[in-house]
Structures are given as C-alpha cells and as structure tokens.
C-alpha positions in Angstrom: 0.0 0.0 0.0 1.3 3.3 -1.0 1.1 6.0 1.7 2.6 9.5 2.1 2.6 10.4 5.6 2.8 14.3 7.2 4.0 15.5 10.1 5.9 18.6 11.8 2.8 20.5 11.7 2.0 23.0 15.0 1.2 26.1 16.1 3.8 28.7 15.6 4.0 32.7 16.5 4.7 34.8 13.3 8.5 34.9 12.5 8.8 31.6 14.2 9.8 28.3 12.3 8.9 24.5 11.7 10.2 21.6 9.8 7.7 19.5 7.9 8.6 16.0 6.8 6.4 13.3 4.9 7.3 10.2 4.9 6.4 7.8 1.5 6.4 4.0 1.4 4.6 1.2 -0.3 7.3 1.5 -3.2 10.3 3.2 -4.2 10.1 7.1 -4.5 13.4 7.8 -5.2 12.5 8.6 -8.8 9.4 10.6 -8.7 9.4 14.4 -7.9 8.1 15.4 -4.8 5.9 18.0 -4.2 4.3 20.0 -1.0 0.9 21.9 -1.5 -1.9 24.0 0.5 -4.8 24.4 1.5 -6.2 27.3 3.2 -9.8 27.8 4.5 -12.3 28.7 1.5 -9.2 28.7 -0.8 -7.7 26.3 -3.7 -5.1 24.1 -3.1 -1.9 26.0 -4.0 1.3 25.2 -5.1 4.2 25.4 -2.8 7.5 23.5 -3.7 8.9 20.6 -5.4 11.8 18.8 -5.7 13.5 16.6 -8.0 13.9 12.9 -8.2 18.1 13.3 -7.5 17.2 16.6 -4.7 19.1 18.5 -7.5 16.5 21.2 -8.3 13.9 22.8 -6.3 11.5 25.2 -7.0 9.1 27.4 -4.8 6.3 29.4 -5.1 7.2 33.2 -5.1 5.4 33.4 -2.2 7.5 31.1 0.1 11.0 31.9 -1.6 13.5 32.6 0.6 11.5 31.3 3.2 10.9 27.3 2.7 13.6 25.2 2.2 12.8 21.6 0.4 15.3 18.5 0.9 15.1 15.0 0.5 16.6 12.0 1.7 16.0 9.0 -0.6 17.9 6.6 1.5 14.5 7.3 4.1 12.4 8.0 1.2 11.5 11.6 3.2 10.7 14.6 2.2 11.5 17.8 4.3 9.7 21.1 4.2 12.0 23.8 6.4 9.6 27.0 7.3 11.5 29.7 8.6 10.3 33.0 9.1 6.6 31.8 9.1 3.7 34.7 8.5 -0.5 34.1 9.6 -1.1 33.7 6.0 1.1 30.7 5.9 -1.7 29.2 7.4 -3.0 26.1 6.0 -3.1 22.5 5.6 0.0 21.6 4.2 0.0 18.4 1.6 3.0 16.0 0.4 3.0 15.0 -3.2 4.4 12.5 -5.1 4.6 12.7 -9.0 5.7 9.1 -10.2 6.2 10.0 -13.8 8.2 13.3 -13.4 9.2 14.9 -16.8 9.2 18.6 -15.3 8.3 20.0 -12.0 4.6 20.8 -12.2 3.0 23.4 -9.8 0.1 21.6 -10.9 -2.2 19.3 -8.2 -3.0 17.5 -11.3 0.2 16.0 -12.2 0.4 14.4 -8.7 -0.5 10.6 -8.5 0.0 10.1 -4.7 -1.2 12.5 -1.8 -0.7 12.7 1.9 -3.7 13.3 4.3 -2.5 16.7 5.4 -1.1 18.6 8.4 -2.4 21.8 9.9 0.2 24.9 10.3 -1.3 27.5 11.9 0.7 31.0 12.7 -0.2 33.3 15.2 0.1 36.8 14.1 
C-alpha cells in the first residue's frame, strides 16, 4: 500500500519556524518528484515546492521563496519542508506530493499521483 505520511505540523507565532517532513512508502520514490501543496480555508489548493527525483533542483512558489527550504533523503524516502520566518497567512493545511512520472516540475495538483492526508500549520500573528 502506497502511503505519504505528514508530520511537523504546529502552532507557531509569526516569525517563528517549523520543519515538515512526509514520509512515503509502499514502493520506491526515489524517482518521482516530490511536491508540498496548501490548502487554506475557502481557498484552492496552492502550489508550494517541489523537488526533483536526485534533490538537485527545487523550485518554490514566489510566495514562500527565501522562506521554505525543500530536501530530501532517498535513503528514508523523506521529504523535508524547512519553514523559517513563518507569517499568519502561511496558514494552511499543508499536503505531500508525489509525481511518479516526473518529466518537469509541475505546480500543478493534477500531475500528482500520490497525496498525503494533510497537516495543519497554523501561525499566530
């Protein structure tokens, strides 16, 4: 059974940080892009950052860049979401993704074959 699994998420003042990590198994994801989305209240999922197969490239929404740091570890097929300086509309449900036929990194929810169930980041202002 495949299965993404979040955790890391919290409660955090505003400028504070937290590390996300989601954690894939059922198979071998060391080949697929991996992806981290959210969800706010009332709002489309949204985009956040993705990572390629090798960790070689990463690329992040404008709106979490120089913020969010992505990393992986395919030796513990995990993903790692780094949130420093973390603002109240950060606030979401935050969502691991796991594209198994990668051919570019896709800001798309579409292109995603494998999701996570979520974990709630909530930042106090």
């Amino acid at each position: 059974q495949v299965q993404l699994v979040e955790s890391g998420g919290g409660l955090v003042q505003a400028g504070g940080s937290l590390r996300l990590s989601c954690a894939a198994s059922g198979r071998t994801f060391s080949g697929d892009i991996l992806g981290w989305f959210r969800q706010a209240p009332g709002k489309e999922r949204e985009f956040v950052s993705a990572i390629t197969p090798n960790g070689g490239v990463t690329y992040s929404a404008d709106s979490v860049k120089g913020r969010f740091t992505l990393s992986r570890d395919n030796a513990k097929s995990t993903v790692y979401l780094q949130m420093n300086n973390l603002k109240p509309e950060d606030t979401a449900v935050y969502y691991c993704a796991a594209d198994e036929v990668p051919t570019r990194l896709s800001t798309q929810y579409r292109d995603y074959d494998y999701w996570g169930q979520g974990t709630q980041v909530t930042v106090s202002s």
